[in-house]
VEXKE-666667 format. One record per atom (N, C-alpha, C, O): y, x, z. Coordinates in pm, whole numbers, padded with zeros to 5 digits, always signed. Example, Ala and Ser with C-alpha at 12.3 -4.5 7.8 and 13.67 -1.06 7.14 Angstrom:
residues 2
-00569+01319+00780 -00450+01230+00780 -00330+01320+00780 -00332+01424+00846 -00225+01285+00708 -00106+01367+00714 +00003+01290+00787 +00114+01341+00804 
This chain:
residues 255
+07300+11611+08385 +07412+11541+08450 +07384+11522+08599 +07268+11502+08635 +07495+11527+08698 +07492+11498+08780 +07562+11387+08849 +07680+11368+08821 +07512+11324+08921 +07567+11198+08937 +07581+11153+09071 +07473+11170+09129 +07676+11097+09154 +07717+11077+09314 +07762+10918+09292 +07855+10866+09230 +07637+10856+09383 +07686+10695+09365 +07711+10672+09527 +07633+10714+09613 +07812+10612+09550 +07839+10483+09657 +07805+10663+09766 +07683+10675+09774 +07856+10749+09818 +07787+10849+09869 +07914+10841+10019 +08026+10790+10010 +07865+10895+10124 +07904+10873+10268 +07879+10930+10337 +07760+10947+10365 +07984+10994+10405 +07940+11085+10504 +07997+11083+10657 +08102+11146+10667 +07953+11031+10768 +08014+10981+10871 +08014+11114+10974 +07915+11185+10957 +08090+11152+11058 +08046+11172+11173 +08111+11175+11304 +08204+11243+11347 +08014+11051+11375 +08083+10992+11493 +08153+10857+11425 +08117+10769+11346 +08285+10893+11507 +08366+10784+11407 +08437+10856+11321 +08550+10812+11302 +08408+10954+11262 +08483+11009+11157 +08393+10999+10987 +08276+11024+10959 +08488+10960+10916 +08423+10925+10805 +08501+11074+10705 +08617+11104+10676 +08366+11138+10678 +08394+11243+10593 +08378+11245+10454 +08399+11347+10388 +08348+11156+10413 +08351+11109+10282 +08371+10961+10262 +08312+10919+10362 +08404+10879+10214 +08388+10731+10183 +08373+10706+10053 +08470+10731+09982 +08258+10654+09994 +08220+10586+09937 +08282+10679+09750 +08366+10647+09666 +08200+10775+09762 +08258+10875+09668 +08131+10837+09540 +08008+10829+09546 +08249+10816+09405 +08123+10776+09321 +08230+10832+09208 +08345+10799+09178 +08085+10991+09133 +08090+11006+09036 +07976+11124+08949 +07864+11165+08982 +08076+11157+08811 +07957+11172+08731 +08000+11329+08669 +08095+11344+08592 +07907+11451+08722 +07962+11564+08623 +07878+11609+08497 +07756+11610+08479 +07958+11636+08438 +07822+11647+08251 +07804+11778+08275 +07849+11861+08354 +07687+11777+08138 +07642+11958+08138 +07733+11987+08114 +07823+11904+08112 +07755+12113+08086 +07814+12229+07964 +07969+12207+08027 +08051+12179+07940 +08026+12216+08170 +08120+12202+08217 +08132+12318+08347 +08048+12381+08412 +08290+12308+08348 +08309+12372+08482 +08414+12248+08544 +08518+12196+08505 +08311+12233+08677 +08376+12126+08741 +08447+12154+08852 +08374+12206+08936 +08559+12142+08888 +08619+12212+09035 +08644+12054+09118 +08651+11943+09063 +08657+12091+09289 +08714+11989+09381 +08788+12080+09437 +08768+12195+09477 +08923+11973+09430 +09031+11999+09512 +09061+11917+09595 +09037+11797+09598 +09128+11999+09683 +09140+11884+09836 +09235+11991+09943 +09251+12112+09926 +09288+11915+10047 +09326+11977+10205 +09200+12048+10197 +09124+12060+10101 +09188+12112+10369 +09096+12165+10443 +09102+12003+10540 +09197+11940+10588 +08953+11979+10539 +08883+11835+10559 +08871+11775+10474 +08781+11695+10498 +08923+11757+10344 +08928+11680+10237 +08832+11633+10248 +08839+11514+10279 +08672+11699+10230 +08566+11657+10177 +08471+11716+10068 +08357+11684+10035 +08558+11815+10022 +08456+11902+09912 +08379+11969+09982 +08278+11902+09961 +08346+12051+10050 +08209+12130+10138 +08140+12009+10154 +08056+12003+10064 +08134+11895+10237 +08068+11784+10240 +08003+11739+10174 +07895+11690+10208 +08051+11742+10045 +07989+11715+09904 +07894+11778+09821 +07800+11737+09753 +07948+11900+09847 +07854+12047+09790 +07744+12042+09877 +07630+12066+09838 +07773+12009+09998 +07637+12041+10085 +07550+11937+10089 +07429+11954+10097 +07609+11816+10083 +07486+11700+10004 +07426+11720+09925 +07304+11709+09934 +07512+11772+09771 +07441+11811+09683 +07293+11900+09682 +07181+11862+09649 +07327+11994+09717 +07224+12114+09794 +07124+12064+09922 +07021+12128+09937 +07138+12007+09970 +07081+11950+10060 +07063+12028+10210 +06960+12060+10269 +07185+12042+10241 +07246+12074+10356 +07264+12008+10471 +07217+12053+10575 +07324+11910+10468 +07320+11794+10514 +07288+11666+10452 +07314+11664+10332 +07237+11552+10502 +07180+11392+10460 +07319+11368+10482 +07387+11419+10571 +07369+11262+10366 +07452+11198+10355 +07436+11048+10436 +07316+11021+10450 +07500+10976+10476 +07501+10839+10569 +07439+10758+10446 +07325+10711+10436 +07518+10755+10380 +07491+10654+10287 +07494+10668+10118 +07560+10761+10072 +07430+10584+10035 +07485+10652+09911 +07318+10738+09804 +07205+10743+09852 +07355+10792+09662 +07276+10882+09634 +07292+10986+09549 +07389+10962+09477 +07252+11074+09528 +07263+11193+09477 +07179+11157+09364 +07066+11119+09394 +07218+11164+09205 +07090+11254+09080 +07143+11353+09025 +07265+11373+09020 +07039+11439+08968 +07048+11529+08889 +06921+11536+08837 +06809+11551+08886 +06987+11516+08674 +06941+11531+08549 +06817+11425+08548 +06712+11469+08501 +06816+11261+08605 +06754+11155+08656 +06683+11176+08716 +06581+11118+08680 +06661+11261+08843 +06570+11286+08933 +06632+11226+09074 +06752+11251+09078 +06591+11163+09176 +06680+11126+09272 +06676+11214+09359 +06560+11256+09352 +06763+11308+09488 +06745+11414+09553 +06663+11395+09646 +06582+11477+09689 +06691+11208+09707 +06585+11215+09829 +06435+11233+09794 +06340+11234+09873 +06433+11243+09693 +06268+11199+09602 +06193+11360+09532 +06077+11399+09520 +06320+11414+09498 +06244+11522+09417 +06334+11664+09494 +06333+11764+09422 +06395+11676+09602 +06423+11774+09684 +06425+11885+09590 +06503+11919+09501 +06258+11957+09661 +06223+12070+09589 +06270+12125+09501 +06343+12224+09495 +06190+11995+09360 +06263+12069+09193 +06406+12036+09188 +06439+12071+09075 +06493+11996+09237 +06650+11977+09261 +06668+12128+09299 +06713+12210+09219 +06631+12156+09423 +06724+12280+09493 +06700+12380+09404 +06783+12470+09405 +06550+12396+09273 +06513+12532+09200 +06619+12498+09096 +06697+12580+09048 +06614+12388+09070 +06761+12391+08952 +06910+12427+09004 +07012+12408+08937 +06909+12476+09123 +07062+12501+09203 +07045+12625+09274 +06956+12650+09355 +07178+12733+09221 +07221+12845+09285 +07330+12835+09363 +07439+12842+09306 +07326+12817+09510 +07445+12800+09603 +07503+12905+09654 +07424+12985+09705 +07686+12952+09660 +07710+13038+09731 +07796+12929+09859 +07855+12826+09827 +07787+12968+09969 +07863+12915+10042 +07997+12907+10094 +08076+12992+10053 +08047+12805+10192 +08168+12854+10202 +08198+13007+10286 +08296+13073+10251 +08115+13054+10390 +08076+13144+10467 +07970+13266+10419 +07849+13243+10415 +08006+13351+10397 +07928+13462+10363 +07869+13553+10467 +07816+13663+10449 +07894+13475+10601 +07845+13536+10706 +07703+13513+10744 +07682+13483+10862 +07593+13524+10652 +07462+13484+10684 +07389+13581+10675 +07432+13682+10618 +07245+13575+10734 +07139+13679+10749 +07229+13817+10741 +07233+13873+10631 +07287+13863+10829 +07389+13974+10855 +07264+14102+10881 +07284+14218+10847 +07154+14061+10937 +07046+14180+10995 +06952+14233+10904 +06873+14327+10914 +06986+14130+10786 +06908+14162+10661 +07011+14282+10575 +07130+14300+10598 +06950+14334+10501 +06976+14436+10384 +06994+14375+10259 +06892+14309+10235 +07098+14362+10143 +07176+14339+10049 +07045+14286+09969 +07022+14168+09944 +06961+14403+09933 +06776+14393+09892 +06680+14296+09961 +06602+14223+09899 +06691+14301+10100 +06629+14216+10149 +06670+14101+10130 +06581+14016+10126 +06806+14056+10111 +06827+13915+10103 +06811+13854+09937 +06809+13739+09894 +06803+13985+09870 +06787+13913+09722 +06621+13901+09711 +06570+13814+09640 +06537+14002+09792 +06386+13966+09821 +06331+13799+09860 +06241+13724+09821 +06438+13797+09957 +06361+13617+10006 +06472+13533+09896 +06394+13449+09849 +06534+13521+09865 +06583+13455+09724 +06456+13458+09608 +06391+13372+09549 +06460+13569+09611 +06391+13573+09484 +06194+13503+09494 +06118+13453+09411 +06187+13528+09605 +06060+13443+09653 +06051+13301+09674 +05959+13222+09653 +06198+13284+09732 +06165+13133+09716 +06213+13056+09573 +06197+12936+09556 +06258+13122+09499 +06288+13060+09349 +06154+13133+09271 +06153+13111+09150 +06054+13209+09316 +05916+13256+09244 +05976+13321+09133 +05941+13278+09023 +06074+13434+09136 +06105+13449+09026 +06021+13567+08947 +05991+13659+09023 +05979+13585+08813 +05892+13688+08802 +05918+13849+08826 +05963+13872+08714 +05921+13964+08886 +05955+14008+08876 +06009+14136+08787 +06102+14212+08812 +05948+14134+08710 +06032+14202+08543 +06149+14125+08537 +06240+14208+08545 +06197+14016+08527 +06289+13911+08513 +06397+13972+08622 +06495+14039+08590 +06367+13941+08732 +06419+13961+08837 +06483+14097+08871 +06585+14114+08936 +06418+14173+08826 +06426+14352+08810 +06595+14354+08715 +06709+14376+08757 +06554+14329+08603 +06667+14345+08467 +06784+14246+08581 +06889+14292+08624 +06740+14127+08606 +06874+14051+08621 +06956+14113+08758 +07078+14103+08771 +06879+14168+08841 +06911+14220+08964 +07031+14343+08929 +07146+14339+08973 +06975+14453+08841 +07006+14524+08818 +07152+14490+08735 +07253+14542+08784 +07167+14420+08631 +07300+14340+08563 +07363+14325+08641 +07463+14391+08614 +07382+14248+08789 +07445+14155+08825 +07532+14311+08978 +07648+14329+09016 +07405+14381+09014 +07455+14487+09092 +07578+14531+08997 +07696+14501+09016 +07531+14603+08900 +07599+14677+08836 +07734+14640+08818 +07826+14721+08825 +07747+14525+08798 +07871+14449+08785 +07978+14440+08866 +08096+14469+08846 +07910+14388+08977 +08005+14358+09135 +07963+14528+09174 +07943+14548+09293 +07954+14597+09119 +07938+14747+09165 +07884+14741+09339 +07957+14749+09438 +07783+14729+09338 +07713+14735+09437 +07639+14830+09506 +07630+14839+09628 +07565+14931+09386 +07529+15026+09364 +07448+15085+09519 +07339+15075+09574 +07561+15140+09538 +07584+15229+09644 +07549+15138+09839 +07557+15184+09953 +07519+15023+09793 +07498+14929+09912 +07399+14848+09919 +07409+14759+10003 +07311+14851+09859 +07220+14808+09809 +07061+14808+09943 +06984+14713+09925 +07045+14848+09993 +07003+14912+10149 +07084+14891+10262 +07024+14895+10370 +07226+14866+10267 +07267+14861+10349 +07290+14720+10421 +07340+14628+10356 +07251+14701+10571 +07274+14554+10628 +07433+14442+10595 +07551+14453+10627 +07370+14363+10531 +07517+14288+10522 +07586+14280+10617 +07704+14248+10605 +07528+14309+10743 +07629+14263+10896 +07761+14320+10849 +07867+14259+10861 +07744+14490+10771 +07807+14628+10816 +07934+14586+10705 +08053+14614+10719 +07877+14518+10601 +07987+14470+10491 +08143+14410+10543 +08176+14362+10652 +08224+14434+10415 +08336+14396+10481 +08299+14206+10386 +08203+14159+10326 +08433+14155+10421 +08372+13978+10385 +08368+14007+10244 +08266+13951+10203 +08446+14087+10114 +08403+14051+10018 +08316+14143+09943 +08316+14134+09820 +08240+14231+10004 +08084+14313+09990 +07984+14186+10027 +07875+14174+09972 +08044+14074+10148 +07896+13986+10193 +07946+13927+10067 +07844+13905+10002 +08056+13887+09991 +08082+13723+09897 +08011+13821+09779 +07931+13765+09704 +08034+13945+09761 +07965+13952+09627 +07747+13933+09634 +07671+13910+09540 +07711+13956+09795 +07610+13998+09850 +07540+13856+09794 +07439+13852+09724 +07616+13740+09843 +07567+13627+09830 +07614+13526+09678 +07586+13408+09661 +07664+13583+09617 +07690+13579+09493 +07579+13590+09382 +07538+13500+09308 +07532+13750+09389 +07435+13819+09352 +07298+13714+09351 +07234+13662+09259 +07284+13709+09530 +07174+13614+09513 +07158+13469+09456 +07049+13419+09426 +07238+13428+09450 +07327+13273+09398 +07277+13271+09259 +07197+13188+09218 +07337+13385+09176 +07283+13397+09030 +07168+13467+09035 +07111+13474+08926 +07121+13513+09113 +06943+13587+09012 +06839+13503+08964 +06787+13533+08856 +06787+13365+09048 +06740+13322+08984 +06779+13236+08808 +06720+13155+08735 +06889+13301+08803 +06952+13206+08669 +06930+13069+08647 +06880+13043+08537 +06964+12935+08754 +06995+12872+08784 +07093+12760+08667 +07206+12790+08629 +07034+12654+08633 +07088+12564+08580 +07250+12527+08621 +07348+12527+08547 +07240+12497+08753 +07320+12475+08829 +07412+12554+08916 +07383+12542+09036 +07501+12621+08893 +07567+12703+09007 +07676+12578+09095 +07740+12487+09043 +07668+12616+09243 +07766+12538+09328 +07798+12627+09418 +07719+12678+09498 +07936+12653+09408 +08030+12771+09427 +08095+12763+09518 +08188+12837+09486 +08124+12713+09649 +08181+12667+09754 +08341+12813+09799 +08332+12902+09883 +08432+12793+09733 +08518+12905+09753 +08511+13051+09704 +08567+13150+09753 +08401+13041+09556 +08364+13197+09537 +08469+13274+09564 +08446+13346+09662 +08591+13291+09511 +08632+13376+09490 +08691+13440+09617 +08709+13562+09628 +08718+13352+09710 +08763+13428+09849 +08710+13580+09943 +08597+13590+09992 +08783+13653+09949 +08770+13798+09986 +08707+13864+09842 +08644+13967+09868 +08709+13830+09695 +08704+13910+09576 +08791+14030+09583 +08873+14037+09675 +08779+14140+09481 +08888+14225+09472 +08922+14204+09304 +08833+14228+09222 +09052+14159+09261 +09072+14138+09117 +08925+14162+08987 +08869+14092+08903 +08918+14245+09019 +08768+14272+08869 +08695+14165+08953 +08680+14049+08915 +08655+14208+09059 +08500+14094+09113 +08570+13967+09074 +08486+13886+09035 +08691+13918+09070 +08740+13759+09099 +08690+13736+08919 +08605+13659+08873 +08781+13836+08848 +08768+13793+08687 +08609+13836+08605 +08585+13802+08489 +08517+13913+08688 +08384+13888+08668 +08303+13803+08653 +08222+13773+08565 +08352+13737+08818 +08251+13619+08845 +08326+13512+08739 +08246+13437+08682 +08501+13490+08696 +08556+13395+08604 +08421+13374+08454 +08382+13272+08397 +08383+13523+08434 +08372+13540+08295 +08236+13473+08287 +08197+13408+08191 +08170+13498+08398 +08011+13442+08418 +08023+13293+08403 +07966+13219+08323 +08107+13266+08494 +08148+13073+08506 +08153+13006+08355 +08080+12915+08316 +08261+13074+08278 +08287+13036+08136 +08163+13065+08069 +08123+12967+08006 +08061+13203+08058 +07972+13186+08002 +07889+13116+08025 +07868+13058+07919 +07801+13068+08122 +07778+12975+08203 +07752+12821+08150 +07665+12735+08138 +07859+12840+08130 +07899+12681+08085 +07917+12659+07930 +07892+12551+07877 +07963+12770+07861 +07892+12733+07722 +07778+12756+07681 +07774+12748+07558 +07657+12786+07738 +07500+12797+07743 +07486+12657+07734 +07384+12616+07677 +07604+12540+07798 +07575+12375+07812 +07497+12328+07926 +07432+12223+07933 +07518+12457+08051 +07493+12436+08171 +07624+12443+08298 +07724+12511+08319 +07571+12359+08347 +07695+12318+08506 +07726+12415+08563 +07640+12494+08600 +07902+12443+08593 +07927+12499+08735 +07993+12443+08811 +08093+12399+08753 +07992+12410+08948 +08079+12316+09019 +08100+12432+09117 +08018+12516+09156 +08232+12418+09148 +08309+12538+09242 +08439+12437+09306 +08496+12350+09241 +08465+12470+09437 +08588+12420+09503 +08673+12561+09539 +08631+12668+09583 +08792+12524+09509 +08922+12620+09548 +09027+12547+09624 +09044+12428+09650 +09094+12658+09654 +09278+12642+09707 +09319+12702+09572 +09432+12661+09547 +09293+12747+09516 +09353+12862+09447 +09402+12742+09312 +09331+12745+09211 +09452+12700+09312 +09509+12578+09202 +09566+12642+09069 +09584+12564+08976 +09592+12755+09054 +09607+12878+08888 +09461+12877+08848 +09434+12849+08731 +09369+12903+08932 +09248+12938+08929 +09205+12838+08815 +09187+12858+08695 +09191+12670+08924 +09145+12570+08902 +09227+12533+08757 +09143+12522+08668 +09353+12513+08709 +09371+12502+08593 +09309+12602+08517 +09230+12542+08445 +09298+12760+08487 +09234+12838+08389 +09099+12824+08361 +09043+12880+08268 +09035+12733+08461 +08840+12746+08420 +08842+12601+08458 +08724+12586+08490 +08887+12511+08472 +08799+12401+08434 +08839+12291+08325 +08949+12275+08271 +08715+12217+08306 +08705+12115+08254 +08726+11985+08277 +08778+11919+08187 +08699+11938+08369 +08722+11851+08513 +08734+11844+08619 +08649+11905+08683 +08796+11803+08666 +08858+11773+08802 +08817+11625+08876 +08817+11511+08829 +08776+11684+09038 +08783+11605+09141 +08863+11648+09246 +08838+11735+09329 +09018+11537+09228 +09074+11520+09378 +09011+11433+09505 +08964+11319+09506 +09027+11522+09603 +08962+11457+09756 +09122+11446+09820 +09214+11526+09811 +09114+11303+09892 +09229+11307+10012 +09187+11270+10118 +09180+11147+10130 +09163+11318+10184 +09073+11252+10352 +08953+11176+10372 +08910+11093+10453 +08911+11239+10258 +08722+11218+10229 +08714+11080+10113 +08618+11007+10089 +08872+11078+10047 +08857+10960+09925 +08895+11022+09790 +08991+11090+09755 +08786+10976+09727 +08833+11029+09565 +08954+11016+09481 +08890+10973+09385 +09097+11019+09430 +09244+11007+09424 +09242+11043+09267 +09314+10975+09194 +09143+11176+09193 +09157+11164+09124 +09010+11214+09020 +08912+11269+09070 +09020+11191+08914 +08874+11227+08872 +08867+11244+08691 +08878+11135+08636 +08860+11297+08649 +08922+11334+08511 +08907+11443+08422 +08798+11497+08442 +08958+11485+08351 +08973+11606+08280 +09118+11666+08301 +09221+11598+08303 +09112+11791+08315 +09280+11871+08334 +09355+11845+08247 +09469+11814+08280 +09314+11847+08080 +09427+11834+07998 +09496+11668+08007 +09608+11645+07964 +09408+11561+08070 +09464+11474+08095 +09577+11459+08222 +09691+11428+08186 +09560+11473+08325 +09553+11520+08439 +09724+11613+08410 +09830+11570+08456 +09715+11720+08339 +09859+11792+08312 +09957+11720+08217 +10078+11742+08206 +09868+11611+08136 +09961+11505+08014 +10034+11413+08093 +10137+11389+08031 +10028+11336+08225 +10083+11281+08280 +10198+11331+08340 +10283+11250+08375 +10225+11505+08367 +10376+11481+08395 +10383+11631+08292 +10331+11732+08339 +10447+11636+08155 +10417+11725+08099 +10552+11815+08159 +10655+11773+08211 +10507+11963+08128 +10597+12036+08175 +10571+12098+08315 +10619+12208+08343 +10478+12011+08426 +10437+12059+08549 +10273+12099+08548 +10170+12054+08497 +10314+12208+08635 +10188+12309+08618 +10080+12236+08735 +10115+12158+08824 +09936+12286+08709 +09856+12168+08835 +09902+12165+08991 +09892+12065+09062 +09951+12280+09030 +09998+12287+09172 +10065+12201+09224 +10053+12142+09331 +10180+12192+09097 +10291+12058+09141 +10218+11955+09145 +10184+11908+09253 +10194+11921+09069 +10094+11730+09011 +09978+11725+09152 +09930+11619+09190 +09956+11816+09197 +09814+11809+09297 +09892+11817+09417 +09831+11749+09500 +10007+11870+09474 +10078+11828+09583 +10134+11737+09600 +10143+11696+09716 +10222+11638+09448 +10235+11559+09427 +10133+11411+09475 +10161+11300+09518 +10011+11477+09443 +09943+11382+09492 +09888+11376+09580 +09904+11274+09647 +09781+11496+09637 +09728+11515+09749 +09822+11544+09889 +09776+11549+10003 +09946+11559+09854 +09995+11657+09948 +10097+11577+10092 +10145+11466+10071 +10112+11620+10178 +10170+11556+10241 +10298+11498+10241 +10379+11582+10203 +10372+11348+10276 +10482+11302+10249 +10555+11420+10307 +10501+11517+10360 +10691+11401+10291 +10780+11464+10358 +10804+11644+10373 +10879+11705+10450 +10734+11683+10296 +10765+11816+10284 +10918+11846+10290 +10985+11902+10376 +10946+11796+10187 +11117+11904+10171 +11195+11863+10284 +11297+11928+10306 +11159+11749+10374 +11232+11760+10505 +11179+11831+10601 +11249+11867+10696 +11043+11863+10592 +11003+11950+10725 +11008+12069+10642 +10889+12098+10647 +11057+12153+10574 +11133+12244+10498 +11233+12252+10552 +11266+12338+10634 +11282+12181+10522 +11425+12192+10502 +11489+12196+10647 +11595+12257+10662 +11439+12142+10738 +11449+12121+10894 +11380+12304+10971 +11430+12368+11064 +11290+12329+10909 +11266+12473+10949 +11338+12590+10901 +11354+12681+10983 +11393+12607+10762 +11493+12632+10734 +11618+12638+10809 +11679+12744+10825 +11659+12521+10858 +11779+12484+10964 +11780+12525+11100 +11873+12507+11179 +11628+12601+11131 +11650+12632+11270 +11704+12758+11303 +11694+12873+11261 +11772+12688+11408 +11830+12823+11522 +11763+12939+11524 +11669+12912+11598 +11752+13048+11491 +11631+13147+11577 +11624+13201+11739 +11534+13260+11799 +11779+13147+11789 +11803+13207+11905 +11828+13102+12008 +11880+13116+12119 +11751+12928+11915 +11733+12831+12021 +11606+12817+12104 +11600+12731+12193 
């Protein structure tokens, strides 16, 4: 289990999280939804230890993060929101220093390497510098490395962005298996079809405050008949839409 008490994230005078407190179980797929600022990257990257949170604490599986770092981050496979990293490195090379710093054995590492290429059909790129990749050759690049050490924990910061259909419903199938092994995946989207078909629970963010926190089938029982998109604009979303619609709609084009 993972667990976020009293957690805070300031910067300047901007408060990027406030006072966010909760709890995700094993054997789940957990998504955050939010704007862009909401607060989910913020969160993920506490988790991972990206950034120190202001205030507040992080556990997983009763270990505290400020305390046990280390064995925290080996129980966690992160992809980021940005797949633009170590660009000068080679697809190989970057699953090399992955795989060193998770000590993984290499027979282990060999078979799983090889699975996971094969899959995101990589094949053929495997040598080649991620710089040269297009963005979703780097998302599968850093994907790859995300899962080799086979990781308790996956935290998914936008996987699926720049996928091509098979890579999107690949990485789906891994998530679901994943999680009936009775191990965690926590992933944030826009993609709100997405977020209803694979999860289990849900965290809404609205301007770095928690709004909603639950399970989906509950979550869709409250307005039955509306699909999550509606219910999550409904809630997260800004007042006044159908008038600033409806007002752009109404304009002149030749005023």
């Amino acid at each position: 289990m993972i667990q976020f008490d009293h957690l805070r994230k300031t910067y300047g005078n901007t408060e990027a999280l406030k006072d966010l407190s909760l709890k995700i179980p094993d054997g789940e797929i957990f998504g955050f939804l939010g704007h862009n600022g909401a607060g989910k990257s913020t969160t993920l990257k506490s988790l991972v230890s990206i950034i120190e949170p202001t205030a507040g604490t992080i556990q997983v599986d009763g270990l505290s993060l400020e305390e046990q770092r280390l064995a925290i981050k080996r129980k966690i496979g992160y992809v980021p929101d940005s797949p633009d990293i170590f660009l000068e490195l080679t697809a190989n090379d970057y699953w090399d220093l992955l795989s060193s710093a998770y000590q993984i054995p290499k027979e282990s590492r060999e078979q799983r390497q090889t699975k996971l290429v094969n899959l995101f059909d990589m094949q053929d790129h495997v040598d080649q510098p991620i710089g040269e990749f297009s963005h979703g050759m780097r998302q599968k690049t850093i994907i790859i490395g995300a899962l080799l050490p086979d990781p308790d924990i996956w935290v998914l910061d936008e996987p699926m962005t720049g996928l091509d259909p098979q890579a999107a419903y690949d990485l789906k199938q891994l998530m679901k298996a994943h999680a009936a092994k009775g191990k965690t995946v926590i992933f944030s989207t826009h993609v709100l079809a997405t977020a209803q078909e694979l999860c289990d629970e849900l965290a809404i963010l609205r301007h770095g405050e928690l709004i909603y926190n639950g399970s989906v089938k509950q979550l869709l029982a409250t307005v039955p008949g509306d699909n999550l998109e509606t219910i999550y604009l409904k809630m997260a979303g800004r007042s006044g839409d159908d008038q600033v619609i409806g007002s752009l709609e109404g304009d002149d084009p030749h005023v």
